[in-house]
C-alpha positions as CSV (number, residue, x, y, z in Angstrom):
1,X,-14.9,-0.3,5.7
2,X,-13.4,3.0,4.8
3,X,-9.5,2.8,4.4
4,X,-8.5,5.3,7.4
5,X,-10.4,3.1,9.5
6,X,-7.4,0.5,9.1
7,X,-4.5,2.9,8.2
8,X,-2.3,4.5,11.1
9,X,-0.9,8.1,10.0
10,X,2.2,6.6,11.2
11,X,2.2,4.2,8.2
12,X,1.8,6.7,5.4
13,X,5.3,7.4,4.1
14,X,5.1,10.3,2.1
15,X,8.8,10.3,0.4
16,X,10.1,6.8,-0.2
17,X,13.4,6.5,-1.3
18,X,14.4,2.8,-2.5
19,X,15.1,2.4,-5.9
20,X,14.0,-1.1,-6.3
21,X,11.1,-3.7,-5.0
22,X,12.5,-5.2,-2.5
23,X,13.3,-2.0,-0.6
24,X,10.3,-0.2,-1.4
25,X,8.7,-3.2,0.7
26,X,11.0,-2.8,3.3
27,X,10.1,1.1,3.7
28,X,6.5,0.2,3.6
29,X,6.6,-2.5,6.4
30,X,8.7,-0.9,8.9
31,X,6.2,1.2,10.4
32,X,3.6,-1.7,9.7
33,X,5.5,-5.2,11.1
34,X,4.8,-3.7,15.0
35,X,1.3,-3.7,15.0
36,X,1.2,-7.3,13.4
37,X,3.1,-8.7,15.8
38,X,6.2,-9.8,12.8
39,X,9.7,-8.9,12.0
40,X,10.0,-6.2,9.3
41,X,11.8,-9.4,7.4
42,X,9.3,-11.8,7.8
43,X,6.8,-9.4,6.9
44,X,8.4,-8.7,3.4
45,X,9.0,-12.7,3.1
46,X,5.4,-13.0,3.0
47,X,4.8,-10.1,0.4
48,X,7.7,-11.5,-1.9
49,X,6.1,-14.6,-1.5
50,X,3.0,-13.1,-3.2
51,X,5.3,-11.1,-6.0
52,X,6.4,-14.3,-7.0
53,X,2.6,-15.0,-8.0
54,X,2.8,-11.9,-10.2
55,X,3.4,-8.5,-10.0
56,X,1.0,-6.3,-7.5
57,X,1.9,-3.6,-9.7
58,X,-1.1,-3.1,-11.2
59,X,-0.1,-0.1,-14.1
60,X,-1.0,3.4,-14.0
61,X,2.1,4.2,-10.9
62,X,-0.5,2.1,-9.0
63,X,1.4,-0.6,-6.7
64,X,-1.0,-2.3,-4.0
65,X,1.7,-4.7,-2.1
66,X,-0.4,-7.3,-0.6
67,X,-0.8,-10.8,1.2
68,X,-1.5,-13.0,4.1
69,X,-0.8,-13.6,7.3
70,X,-1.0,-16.3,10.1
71,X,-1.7,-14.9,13.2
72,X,-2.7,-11.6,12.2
73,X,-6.3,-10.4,14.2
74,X,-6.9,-7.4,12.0
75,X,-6.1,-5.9,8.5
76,X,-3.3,-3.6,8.3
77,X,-2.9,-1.3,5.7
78,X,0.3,1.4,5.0
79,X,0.8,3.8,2.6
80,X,4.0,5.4,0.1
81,X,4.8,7.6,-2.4
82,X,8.1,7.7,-4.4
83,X,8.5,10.8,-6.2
84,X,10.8,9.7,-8.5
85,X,9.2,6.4,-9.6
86,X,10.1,2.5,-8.4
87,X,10.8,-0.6,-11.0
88,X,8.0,-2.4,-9.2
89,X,7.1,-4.9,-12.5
90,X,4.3,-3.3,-13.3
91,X,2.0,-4.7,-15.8
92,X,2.2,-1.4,-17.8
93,X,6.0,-1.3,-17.6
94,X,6.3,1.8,-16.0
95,X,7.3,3.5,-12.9
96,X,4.9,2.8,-9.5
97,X,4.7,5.9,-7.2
98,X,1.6,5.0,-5.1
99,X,1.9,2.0,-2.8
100,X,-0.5,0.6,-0.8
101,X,0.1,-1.8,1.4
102,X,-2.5,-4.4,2.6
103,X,-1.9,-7.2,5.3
104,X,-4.8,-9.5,5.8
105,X,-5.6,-12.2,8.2
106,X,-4.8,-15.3,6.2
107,X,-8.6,-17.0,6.7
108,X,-10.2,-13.4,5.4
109,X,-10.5,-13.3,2.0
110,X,-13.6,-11.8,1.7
111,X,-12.1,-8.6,3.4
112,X,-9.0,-8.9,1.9
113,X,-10.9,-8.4,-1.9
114,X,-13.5,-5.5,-0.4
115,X,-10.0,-3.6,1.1
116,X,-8.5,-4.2,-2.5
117,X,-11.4,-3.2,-4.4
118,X,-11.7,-0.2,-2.8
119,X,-8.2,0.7,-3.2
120,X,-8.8,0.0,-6.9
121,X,-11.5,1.7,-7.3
122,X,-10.6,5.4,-5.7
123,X,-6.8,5.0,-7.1
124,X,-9.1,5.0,-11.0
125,X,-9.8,8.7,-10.2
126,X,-7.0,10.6,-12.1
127,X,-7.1,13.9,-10.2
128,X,-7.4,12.3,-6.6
129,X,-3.9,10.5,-8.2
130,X,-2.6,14.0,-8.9
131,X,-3.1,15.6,-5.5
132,X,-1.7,12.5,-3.8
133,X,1.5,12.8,-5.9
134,X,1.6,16.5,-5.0
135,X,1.4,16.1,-1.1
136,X,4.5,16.7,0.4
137,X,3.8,15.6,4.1
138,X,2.1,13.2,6.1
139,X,-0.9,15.0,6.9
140,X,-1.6,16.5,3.6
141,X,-1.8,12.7,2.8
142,X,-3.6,11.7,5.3
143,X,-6.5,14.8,4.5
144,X,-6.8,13.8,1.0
145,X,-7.4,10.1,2.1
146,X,-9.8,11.3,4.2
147,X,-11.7,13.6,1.9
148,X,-11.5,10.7,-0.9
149,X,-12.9,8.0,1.8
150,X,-15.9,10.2,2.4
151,X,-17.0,10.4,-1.0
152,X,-17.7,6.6,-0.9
């Protein structure tokens, strides 16, 4: 499963602005909480709910947001970028500027750990990291997804 197979262009978000977790989750599930058939609140209830087991900031401005739930048919997945760096408690300690986002089914764990592998693994390549944090719209975000996807 490539990852623009499950992300809407309408969900990548390329200038967050909150300053803090809570908000950056918020932003994320706005354009998100629709399609999953949840309030924007009770979406970010569920993804606190997860922070609480330990940070999904994974270190490296890498933050992949993520949890379960009931209900849900399909995996959704949205995307962010906050130029100026969030206080997401990362494991490194340091700013996160790329957010994924990842809503699973709650029974799918087996494609709930392929999606997050594959974030993983294509957020390791330093300049693919670079041009993503030198997009400045949408579409420009959504091409160098694409051409990343592809490669895999």
């Amino acid at each position: 499963m490539k990852i623009l197979d499950v992300l809407q262009p309408e969900a990548i978000l390329p200038n967050l602005t909150a300053r803090d977790k809570k908000r950056v989750l918020e932003e994320l599930v706005t354009p998100v909480a629709p399609h999953a058939n949840v309030t924007p609140e009770e979406l970010v209830r569920v993804l606190m709910d997860r922070e609480q087991l330990g940070s999904t900031g994974i270190g490296g401005g890498i933050g992949i947001p993520h949890g379960k739930l009931k209900g849900l048919d399909d995996l959704l997945l949205g995307f962010g970028l906050s130029r100026k760096g969030v206080d997401f408690d990362s494991i490194d300690g340091r700013p996160t500027h790329i957010f994924f986002l990842l809503v699973t089914p709650e029974n799918s764990t087996g494609l709930h750990l392929k999606m997050l592998a594959r974030i993983s693994r294509i957020l390791k390549n330093e300049p693919f990291k670079e041009m993503l944090m030198r997009a400045t719209n949408r579409d420009e975000i959504y091409d160098i997804l694409k051409s990343e996807d592809e490669d895999f």
